[in-house]
SEBA-734792 format. One record per residue (C-alpha): x, y, z; residue in three letters. Coordinates in steps of 0.2 Angstrom, whole numbers, plus 5000, padded with zeros to 4 digits. Layout:
REM residues N
XYZALA...
//
This chain:
REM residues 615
485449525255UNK486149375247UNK486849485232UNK487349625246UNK488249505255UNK489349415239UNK489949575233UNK490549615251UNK491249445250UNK492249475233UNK492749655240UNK493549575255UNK494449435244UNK494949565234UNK495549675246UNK496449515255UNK497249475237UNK498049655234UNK498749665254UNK499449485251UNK500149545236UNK500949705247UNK501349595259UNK502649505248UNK503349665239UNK505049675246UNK505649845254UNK506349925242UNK508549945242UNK509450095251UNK509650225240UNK511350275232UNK512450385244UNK512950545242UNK514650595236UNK514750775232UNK515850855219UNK515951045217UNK516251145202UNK516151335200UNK515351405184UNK515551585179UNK515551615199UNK514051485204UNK514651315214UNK513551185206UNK513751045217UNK513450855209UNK512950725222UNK513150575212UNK514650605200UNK515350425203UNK513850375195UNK514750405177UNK516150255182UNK514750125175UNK516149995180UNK516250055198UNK515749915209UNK514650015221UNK513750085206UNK513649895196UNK512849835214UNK511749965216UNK511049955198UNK510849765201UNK509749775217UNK508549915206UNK508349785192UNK508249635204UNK506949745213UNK506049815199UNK505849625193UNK505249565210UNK503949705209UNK503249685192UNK503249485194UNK502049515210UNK500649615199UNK499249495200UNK498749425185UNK500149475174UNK500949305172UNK499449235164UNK499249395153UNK500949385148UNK500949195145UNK499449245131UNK500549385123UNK501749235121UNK500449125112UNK499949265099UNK501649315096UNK502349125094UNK500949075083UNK501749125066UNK503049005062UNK504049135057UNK504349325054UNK505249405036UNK505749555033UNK506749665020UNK506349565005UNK507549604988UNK507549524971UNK508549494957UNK508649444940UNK508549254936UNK507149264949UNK508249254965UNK507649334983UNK508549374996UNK507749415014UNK507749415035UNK507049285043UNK506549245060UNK505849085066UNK504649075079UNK505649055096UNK507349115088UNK508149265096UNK508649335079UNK508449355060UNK509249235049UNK510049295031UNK509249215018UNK509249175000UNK508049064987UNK508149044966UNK505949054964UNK504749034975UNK504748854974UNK506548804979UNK507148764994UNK507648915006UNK509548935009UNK510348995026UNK511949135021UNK512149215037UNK511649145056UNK511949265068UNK511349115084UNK512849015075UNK513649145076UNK513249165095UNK513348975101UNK515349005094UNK515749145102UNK514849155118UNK514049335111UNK512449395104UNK512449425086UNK511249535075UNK510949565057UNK511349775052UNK510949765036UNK511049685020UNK511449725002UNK511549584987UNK512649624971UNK511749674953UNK511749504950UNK511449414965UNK513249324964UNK513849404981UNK512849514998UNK513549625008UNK513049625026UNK513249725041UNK513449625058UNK513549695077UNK514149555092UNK513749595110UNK512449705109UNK513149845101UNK512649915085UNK514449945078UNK514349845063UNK515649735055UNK515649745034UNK515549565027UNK515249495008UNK515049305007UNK514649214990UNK512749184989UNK512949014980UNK514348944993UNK514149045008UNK516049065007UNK516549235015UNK517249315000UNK517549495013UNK517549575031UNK517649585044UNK517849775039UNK517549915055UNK516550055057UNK515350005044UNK513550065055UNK512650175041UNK513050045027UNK512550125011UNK513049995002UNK512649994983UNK513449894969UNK514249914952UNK513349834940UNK514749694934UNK514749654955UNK516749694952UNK516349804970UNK515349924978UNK515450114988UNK514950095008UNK514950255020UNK516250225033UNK516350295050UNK518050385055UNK519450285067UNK519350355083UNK521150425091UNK521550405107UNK520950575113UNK519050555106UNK517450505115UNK516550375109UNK515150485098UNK516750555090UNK516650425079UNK514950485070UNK516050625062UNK516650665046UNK515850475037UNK516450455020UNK516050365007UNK517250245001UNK517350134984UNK517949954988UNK518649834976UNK518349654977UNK520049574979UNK520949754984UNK521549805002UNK520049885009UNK520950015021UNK521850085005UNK520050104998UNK519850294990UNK518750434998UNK517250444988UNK516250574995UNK516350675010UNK516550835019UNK518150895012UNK517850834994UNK517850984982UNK516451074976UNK515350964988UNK514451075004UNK514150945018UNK514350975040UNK515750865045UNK514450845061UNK512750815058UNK512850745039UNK512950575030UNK513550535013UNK512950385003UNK513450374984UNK512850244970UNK512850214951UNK511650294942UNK510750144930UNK510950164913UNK512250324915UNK514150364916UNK513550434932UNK513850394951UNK512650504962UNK512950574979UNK511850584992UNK511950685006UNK510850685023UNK510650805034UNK510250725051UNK508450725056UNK508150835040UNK506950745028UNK507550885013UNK509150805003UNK510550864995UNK511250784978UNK512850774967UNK513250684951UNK515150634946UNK515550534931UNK515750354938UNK517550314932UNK518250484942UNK517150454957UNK517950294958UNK519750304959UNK519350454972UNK519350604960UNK517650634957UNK517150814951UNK515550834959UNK514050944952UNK512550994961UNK510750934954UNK509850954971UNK509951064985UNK508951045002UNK508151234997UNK507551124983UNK506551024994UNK506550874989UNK506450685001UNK506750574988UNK507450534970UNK507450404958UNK507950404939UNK507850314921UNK509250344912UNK509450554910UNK507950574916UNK507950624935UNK506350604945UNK506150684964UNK504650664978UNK504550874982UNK503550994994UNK503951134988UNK502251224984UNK501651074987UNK501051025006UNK500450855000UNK502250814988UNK501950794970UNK503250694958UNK504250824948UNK505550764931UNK507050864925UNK508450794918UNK510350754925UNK511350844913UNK510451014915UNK509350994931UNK507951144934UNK506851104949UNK505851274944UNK505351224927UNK505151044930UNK504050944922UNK502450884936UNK502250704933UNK500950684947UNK500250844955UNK499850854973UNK497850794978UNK496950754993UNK498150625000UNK499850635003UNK501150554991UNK502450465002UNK503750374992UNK504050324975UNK505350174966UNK505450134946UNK505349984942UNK505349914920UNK503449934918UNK503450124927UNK503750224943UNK502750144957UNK501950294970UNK501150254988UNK499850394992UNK499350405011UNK497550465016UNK497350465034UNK498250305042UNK497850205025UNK499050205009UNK498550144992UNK499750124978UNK499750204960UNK500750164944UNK501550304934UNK501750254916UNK503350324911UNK502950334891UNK501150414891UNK501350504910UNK499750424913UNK499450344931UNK498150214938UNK497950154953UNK498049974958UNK496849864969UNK497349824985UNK496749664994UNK496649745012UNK496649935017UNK498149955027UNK499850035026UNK501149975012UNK503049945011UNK504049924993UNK505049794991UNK506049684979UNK506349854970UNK507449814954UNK507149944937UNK507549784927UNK506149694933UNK504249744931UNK503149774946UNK503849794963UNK503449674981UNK502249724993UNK502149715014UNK500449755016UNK499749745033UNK498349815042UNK497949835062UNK497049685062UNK497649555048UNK499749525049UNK500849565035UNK500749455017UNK502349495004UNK501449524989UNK501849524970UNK501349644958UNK501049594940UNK500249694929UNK498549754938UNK498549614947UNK499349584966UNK499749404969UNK500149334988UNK501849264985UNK501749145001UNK503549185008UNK502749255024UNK502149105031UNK500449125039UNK500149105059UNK498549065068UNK497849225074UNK498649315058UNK496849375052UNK495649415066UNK493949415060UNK493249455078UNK494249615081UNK493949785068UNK494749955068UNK494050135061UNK494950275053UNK493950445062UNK494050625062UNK494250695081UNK493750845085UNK495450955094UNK495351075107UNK495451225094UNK494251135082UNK495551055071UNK495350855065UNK496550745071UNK496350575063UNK496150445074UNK496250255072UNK495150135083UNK495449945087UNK494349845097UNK493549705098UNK491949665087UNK490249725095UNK491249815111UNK490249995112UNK491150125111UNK490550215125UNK491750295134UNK491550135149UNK492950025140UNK494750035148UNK496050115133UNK497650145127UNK497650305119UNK499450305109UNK500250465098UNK501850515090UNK501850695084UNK503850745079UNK504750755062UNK503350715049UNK503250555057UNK501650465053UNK500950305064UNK500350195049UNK499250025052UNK500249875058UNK499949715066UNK500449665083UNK499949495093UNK500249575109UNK499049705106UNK497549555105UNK497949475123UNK497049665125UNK495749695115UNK495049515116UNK494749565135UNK493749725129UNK495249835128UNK495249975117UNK496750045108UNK497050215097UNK498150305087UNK498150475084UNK499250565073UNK499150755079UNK500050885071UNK501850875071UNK501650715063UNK501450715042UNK499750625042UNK499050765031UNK500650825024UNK501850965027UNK500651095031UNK499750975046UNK501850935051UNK502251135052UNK500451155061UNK501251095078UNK502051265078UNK503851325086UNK503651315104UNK503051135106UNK503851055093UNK505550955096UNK506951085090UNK509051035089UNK509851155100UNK511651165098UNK513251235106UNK514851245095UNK516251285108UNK517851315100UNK519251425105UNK518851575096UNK517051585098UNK515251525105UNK513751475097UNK512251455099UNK511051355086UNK509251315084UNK508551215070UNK510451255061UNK510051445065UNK511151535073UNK510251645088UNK511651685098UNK513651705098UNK515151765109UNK516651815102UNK517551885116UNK519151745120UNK519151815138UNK517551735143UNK517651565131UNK518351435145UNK519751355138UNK519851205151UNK518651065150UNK517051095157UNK515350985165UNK513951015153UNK512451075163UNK510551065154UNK509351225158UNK507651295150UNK508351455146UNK510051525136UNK510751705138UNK512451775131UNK511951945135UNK511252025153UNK509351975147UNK508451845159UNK506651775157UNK505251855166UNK505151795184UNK503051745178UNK503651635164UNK503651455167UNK503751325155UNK504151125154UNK505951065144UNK505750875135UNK507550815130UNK507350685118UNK509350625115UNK511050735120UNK512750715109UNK514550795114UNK515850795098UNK517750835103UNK518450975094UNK519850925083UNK520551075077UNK
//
């Protein structure tokens, strides 16, 4: 009775404690009102009840967003419990003192890196001669932010051949249109910038740091929207000291002999080392599969480039890399898992190529050259390891790893031996590590937090079973002795779209729940590129994420999948010629067809984008 009686005791408490907690919640704001707008398209009225709500500087709209955050914040705060949850995610994520990233070298043993202190809003540029000088601060973005009243962030960063100047990208308010700057890495003077519409970067160097090529986003007139601006990028070769805005066009869609969508594709060019060569690379959206052009370097420059083909997306290829004339590329063609092919830049043939490194039981995921070789990351499962490919003899070894985990190259420079490390693994935080040789040293830049290595938590690499028999791998974290029992409370987590593989990586939040017996798993179904193209084609056409566009101009209609065209009108009667409300809907028809009145179905839109038409 006594034990009877306690747990009514604790059922009433607890029952008291959640109606408190209802008690308290506020009632929730009036909802927004009505103001219908009518259109008629192709004969059907579509009325839109909440039009106005496009005017984001509307005052009725501004209030009514303000009482849904100051609502949703008065809810959330209420949960019980969560302010002391939230308090221990706070401790683990503070504990490190701080956090790097992006780590670059360069000759005469200088690095350059982000860095974020524990408690700092953002990443700090910095730069150090060795590993046991003194750390310098070249870019500040909280500065930066205490001047101006706005939020600062740090792009991206790109240091000179020698190290003498970086180019970085910076965006204020918010925003992620970022500013070009160059400052002097032994001064800190500003030596460029700001320069606009510098997003994508792209910035690579000559190797006398006399200037550099960036991509460049186009100015926007008067009559274009604000995604407008992602058209037609070029890439632009700027000279240290010379007017930037008078900088020649490079590469982009209108350069001859070059094939590239003035829409959906990127250009990015850089020396080739070693060559007379500039190379052009050229990307095709979400497409993994790039295209590539070589110009002699001294044409290129002054904006006359005559630019040859070496690689065609047909070809397959994700990724190059080079020594001298000799042209390297990461391929899948006839090859699920990748394998590492050679041909040469004056007379490329991907059909012949010499196969460096064949295709094997795990999936080959990227590749960099460095002085002593080519240095490959092989995936199996969630976990990478990391092979050297000895350029001379073709021979390759593979090179111990301290902890099984995933892996991040950096501090790739082909005139220095070995390459950096960010290795990392669900339960121990990520070191920078050097490689020399066989060996792989910690080089102690990251600094270490309290709760980096948990020795009471562990994680598992497994093989579950799918509803059609297929095995998914799954990775397991929990906490040390918890049985895996089915009885445990879990987040189940999984990402299956564009080849994209959910590798092992730390996070302190994620211990505030397993230390309470939490469980948490990652699967990487098909769709994702766990076990290589095959397992990333495996999630089939219907639900796979797909590009579907319209190309609306006045002479004709199009309808696009993936790139393909599946539909197209040509009849100028029925193209509209007045601007029109873009309505979403699970089914196209140009002709009298209509899905079966049985067929259902469920529509995931995962981003929308509206370019003008310019002519």
């Amino acid at each position: 009775m006594r034990r009877l009686s306690l747990a009514v005791l604790c059922s009433i408490a607890t029952a008291a404690a959640v109606a408190l907690a209802l008690a308290a919640t506020p009632a929730p704001p009036p909802e927004a009102t009505p103001k219908p707008v009518t259109e008629t398209f192709f004969g059907t009225p579509v009325a839109d009840p909440y039009r106005y709500f496009e005017d984001v500087k509307n005052p009725t709209v501004a209030a009514w967003m303000r009482s849904q955050a100051d609502y949703a914040r008065t809810v959330l705060d209420a949960i019980p419990g969560r302010a002391p949850l939230l308090a221990r995610i706070k401790r683990f994520a503070e504990a490190a003192p701080a956090h790097l990233n992006d780590v670059r070298r360069r000759p005469n043993d200088l690095y350059f890196y982000l860095k974020r202190a524990s408690g700092d809003e953002q990443y700090k540029l910095c730069f150090r001669r060795g590993m046991a000088s003194g750390e310098k601060i070249l870019v500040d973005p909280q500065a930066l932010a205490k001047a101006t009243g706005k939020p600062h962030a740090i792009n991206w960063f790109e240091p000179s051949a020698s190290g003498r100047y970086v180019a970085y990208g910076m965006s204020a308010g918010g925003a992620e249109d970022a500013d070009l700057y160059v400052v002097d890495s032994a001064t800190g003077r500003r030596v460029l910038g700001p320069v606009t519409r510098a997003d994508y970067g792209g910035v690579s160097w000559l190797g006398d740091d006399s200037g550099f090529f960036f991509t460049r986003l186009q100015p926007l007139a008067a009559e274009m929207t604000a995604v407008d601006k992602f058209q037609k990028p070029r890439a632009l070769f700027v000279r240290l000291g010379r007017d930037v805005e008078a900088a020649p066009s490079v590469l982009a869609f209108d350069s001859p002999g070059v094939t590239m969508s003035p829409v959906d594709d990127v250009p990015l060019v850089y020396p080739v080392p070693e060559t007379r060569y500039v190379a052009g690379v050229i990307a095709h959206g979400t497409d993994r599969e790039i295209a590539l052009y070589v110009a002699p370097a001294a044409d290129a420059i002054d904006g006359h480039g005559q630019w040859r083909k070496v690689v065609d997306p047909s070809d397959e290829i994700t990724a190059v890399d080079s020594a001298g004339e000799r042209l390297f590329a990461l391929s899948h063609k006839n090859a699920a898992r990748f394998r590492i092919l050679e041909t040469t830049l004056a007379q490329p043939d991907w059909e012949h190529a010499r196969v460096l490194l064949e295709q094997g039981a795990g999936v080959l995921t990227g590749f960099a050259r460095a002085a002593d070789g080519l240095f490959v990351t092989r995936r199996d499962g969630a976990v990478s390891h990391l092979l050297r490919l000895d350029l001379k003899t073709g021979s390759s070894s593979e090179i111990s790893l301290p902890l099984a985990g995933s892996i991040e190259l950096n501090g790739i420079d082909h005139r220095l031996p070995g390459v950096l490390l960010a290795l990392q693994s669900w339960t121990r935080a990520a070191q920078i590590y050097r490689v020399a040789g066989s060996s792989v040293i910690n080089t102690r830049l990251q600094p270490r937090g309290r709760f980096d290595e948990m020795p009471d938590f562990v994680s598992s690499e497994v093989l579950v079973k799918s509803h059609d028999g297929a095995l998914v791998p799954l990775s397991i974290i929990h906490r040390r002795g918890v049985k895996l029992d089915g009885n445990n409370p879990t987040i189940l987590y999984g990402y299956a779209s564009y080849g994209f593989t959910e590798e092992p990586f730390f996070s302190p939040s994620r211990l505030a729940w397993l230390e309470r017996g939490g469980i948490f798993a990652v699967a990487n179904p098909r769709g994702s590129g766990a076990f290589g193209q095959d397992w990333y084609k495996a999630a089939g056409t219907v639900n796979a994420w797909h590009t579907a566009t319209i190309e609306w101009t006045p002479a004709s209609v199009r309808f696009l999948l993936d790139d393909a065209v599946v539909g197209i009108s040509s009849d100028t009667s029925k193209i509209p010629n007045t601007p029109m409300h873009w309505v979403l809907q699970t089914e196209t028809a140009i002709t009298n067809r209509a899905p079966a009145t049985n067929v259902s179905g469920h529509l995931l839109i995962d981003w929308v984008a509206a370019y003008g038409y310019n002519g």
